[in-house]
C-alpha positions as CSV (number, residue, x, y, z in Angstrom):
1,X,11.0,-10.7,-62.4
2,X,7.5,-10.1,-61.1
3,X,6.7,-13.9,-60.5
4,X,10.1,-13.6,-58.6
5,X,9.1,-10.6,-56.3
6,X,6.0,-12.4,-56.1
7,X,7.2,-15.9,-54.6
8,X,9.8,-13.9,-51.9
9,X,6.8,-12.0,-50.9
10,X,4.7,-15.6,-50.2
11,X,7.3,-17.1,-49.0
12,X,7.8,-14.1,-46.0
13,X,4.0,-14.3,-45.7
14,X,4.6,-18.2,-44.7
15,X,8.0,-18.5,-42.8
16,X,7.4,-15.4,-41.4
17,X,10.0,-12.1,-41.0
18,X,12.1,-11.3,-38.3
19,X,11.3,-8.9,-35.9
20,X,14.2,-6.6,-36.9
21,X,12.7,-6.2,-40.6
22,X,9.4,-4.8,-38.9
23,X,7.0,-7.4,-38.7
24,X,4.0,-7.3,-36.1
25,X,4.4,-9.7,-33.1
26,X,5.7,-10.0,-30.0
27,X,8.7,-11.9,-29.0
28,X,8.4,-13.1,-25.5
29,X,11.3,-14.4,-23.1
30,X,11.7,-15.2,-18.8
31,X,13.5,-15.5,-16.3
32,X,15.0,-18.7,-15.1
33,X,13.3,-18.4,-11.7
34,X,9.5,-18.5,-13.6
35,X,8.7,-14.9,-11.8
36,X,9.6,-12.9,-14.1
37,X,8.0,-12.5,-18.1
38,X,8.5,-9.9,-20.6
39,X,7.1,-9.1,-23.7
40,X,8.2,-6.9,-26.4
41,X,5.4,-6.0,-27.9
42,X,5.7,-4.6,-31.7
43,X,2.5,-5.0,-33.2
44,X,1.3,-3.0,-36.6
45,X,-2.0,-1.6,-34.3
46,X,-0.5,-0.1,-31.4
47,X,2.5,1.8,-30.1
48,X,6.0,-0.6,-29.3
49,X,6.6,-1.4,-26.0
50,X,8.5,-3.4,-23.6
51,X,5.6,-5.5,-20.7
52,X,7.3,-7.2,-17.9
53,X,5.3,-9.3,-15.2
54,X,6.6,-10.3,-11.9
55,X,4.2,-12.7,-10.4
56,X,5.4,-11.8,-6.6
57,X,4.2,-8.2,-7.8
58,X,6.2,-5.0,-7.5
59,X,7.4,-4.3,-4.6
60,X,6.5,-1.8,-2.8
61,X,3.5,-1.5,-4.5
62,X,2.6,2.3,-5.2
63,X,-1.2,3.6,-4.3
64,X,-3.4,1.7,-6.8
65,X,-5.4,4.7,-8.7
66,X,-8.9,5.3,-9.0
67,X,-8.7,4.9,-13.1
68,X,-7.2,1.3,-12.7
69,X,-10.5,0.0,-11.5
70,X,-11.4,-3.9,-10.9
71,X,-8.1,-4.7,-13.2
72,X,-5.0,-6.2,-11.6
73,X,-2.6,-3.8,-9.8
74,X,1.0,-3.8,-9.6
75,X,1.5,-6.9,-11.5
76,X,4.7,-5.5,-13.5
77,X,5.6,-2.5,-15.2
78,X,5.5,-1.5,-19.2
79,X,7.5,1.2,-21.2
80,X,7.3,2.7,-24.3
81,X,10.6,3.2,-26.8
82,X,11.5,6.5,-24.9
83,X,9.9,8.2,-21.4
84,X,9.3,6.9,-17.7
85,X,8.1,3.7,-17.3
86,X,4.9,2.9,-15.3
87,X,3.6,0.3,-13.3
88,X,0.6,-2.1,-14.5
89,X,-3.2,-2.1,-14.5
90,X,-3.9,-5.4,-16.8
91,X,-7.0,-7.4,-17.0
92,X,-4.8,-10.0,-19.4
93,X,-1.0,-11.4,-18.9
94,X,2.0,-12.4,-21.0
95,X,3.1,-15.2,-19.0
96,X,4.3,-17.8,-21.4
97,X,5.7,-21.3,-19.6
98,X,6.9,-21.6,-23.3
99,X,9.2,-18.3,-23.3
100,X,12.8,-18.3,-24.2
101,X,14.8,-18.3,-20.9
102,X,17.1,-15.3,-20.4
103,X,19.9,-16.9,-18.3
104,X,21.4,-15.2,-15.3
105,X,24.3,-12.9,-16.5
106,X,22.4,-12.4,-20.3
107,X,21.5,-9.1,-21.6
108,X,18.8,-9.5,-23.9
109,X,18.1,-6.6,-26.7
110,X,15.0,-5.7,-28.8
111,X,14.4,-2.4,-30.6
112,X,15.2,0.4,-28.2
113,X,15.4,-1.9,-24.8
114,X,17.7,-3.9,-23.2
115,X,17.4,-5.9,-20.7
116,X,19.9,-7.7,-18.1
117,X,19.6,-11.0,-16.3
118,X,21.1,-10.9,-13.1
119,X,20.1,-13.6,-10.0
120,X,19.5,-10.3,-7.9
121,X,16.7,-9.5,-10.4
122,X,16.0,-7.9,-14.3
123,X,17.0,-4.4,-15.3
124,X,15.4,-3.1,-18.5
125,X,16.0,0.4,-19.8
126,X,15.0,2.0,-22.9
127,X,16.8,5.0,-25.5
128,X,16.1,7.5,-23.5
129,X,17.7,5.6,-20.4
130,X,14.3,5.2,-18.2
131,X,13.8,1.7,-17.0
132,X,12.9,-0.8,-14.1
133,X,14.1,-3.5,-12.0
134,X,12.3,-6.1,-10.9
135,X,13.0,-8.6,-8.1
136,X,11.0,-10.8,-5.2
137,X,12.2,-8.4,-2.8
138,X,11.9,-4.9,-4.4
139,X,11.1,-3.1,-7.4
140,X,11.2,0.1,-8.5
141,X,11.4,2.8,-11.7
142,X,14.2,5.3,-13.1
């Protein structure tokens, strides 16, 4: 029995777990146009949350703040399983070339967001209904 619980337990270790079972990661995916990336982040260090990147930028682009410093501005916005979402200072990016396309008129769902596929643009919410949409003409929080 133990060398049993023992070999399923190596065996997760090396094929990995899904992320629905609670293992750390992120599971990435884009748009078809190549603007648009998203991350859902669920690692084991730091809270869950949903990243998108627009590479046009958001549009209009809020006041930067003082507290965002030399970092990159308006590149996106990120939300946590419930509240407002807000919009990005990064210094890094989750653009991945590699990312699973989300095709126009696909809802994609991970944890507590979903998020739609549309050729107008991406609208992601989370549990507590709060969200964004992102497109190369305008952008904007809810």
């Amino acid at each position: 029995m133990v060398r049993t619980a023992i070999a399923v337990t190596v065996a997760a270790l090396v094929v990995g777990v899904d992320s629905s079972l609670g293992a750390s990661g992120a599971t990435t995916f884009r748009m078809p146009s190549g603007n648009i990336y998203c991350a859902y982040e669920h690692y084991s260090f730091a809270p869950i949350d949903l990243r998108c990147e627009i590479r046009s930028g958001v549009k209009p682009l809020p006041p930067r703040p003082s507290a965002c410093g030399d970092a990159d501005w308006g590149g996106g916005y990120s939300m946590r399983q419930t509240g407002r979402p807000h919009v990005l200072c990064i210094t890094d990016t989750i653009s991945d070339p590699k990312a699973r396309v989300l095709a126009y008129g696909k809802t994609w769902r991970g944890g507590a967001f979903t998020c739609s596929s549309n050729a107008s643009g991406l609208r992601c919410t989370n549990r507590s209904g709060h969200g964004f949409f992102l497109s190369r003409e305008r952008s904007y929080a809810f």
